[in-house]
Every structure is written in structure tokens, then in C-alpha cells.
N, C-alpha and C positions, 0 to 999 in steps of 0.2 A: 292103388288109390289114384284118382284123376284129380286133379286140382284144375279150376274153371276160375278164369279171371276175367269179367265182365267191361266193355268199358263202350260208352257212346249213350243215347239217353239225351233225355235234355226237355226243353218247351218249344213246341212248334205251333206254329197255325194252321189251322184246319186247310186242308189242299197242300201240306208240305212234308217234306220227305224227310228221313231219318235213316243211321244204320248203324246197329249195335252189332258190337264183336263179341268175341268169346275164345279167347286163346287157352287151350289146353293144354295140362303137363301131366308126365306121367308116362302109364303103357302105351302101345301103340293103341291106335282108333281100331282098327281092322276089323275087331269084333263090335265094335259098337254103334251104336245110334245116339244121334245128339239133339239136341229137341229147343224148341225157347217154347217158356209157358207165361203165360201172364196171369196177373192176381187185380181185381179190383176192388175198392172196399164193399163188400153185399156179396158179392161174386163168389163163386166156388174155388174159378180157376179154370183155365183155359189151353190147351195145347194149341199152340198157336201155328207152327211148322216143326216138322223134324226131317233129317235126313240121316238114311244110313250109309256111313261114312265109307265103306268099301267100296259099294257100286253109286252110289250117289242117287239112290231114290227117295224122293220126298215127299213129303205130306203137306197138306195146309187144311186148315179151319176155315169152313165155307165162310166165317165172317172179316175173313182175309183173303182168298181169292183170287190172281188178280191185282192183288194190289204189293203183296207183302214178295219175296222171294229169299229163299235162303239157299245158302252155298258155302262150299269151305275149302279153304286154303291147303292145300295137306303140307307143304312143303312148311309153311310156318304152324302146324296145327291148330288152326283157327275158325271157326265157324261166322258167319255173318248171317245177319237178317236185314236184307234191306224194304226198309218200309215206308211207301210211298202214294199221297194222296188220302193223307192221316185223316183220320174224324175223330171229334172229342172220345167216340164211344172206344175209342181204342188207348185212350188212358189208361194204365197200369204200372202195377211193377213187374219189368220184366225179367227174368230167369234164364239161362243158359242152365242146359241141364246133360245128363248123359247116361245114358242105360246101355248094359252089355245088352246084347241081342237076343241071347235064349232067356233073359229075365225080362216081366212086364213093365215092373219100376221103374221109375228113373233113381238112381241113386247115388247119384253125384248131382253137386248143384252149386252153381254161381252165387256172389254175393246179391242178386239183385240189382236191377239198376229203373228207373224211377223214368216213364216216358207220359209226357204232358200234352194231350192235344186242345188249344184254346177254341173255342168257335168264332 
């Protein structure tokens, strides 16, 4: 089992920066990928960045781009998503989440943490 402890979030102004962590316990990462997804209310849900935590390749959501970047600590087991030059449209609740690698799921997931962008 991976347990994901979520922390950073908050209210910012449109043009400001943020960065949510996500420290992990449990097995090693080696086989996994670690991902932040966000939720809006109306919204599906959104993979926002992931990286696979061996070699350090990642992903981003073309409506991140650019602006968002994610990277992870290995030494303290910690994933980050630094996000910066926010717009309202990127309100959500955001997720720390974690899927072994030969599964598609994510199936570990953070408690949430609540990111507010004002205009």
C-alpha cells in the first residue's frame, strides 16, 4: 500500500505561483508513476502532470504547459507540482495520486488539497 500525504494549496491571484507536495510512504517508487489530477465542479477531471519516478519522464496537460512543472525528491519520497502564472481556470481540487506502471489506474490517491485562483 502507498499512503500520499498531500500538503500546499491555498488562494492565489491570477499571475501567482503555488506548489503542492505530496510525500509518499510505503514500497519503493521504482515501479511506479505518480501523477496530480484535478477536479472541478462540472468537470470530469483532468491529469494534470505525471512522472515516472525511475527515469524521470513526464507528462503535462496541454492546458498546463509551460506553466505547471513537476519533479520529485527521491531522497525524501516526495513528488511536487510547481504551478505558476495561475488563472482562475485552474481552480480545483487537486490530487496526488500513484499507479504501478504495468497497471492503467491510478490506485493510490491523496486526500485532496483545494487550489483557488482569484481573477
Amino acid at each position: 500500500q502507498v499512503q500520499l500525504v498531500e500538503s500546499g494549496g491555498g488562494l492565489v491571484q491570477a499571475g501567482g505561483s503555488l506548489r503542492l507536495s505530496c510525500a509518499a510512504s510505503g514500497p519503493t517508487l521504482d515501479s511506479f508513476a505518480m501523477g496530480w489530477l484535478r477536479r472541478a465542479p462540472g468537470n470530469d477531471g483532468e491529469r494534470v502532470a505525471s512522472i515516472i519516478w525511475k527515469d524521470g519522464t513526464t507528462y503535462y496537460a496541454q492546458s498546463v504547459k509551460g506553466r505547471f512543472t513537476i519533479f520529485r525528491d527521491s531522497a525524501q519520497s516526495t513528488v511536487h507540482l510547481q504551478m505558476s502564472d495561475l488563472k482562475p481556470e485552474d481552480t480545483a481540487i487537486y490530487y496526488c495520486a500513484a499507479r504501478v506502471l504495468s497497471v492503467g489506474d491510478y490506485s493510490y490517491w491523496g486526500q485532496g488539497t483545494q487550489v483557488t485562483v482569484s481573477s
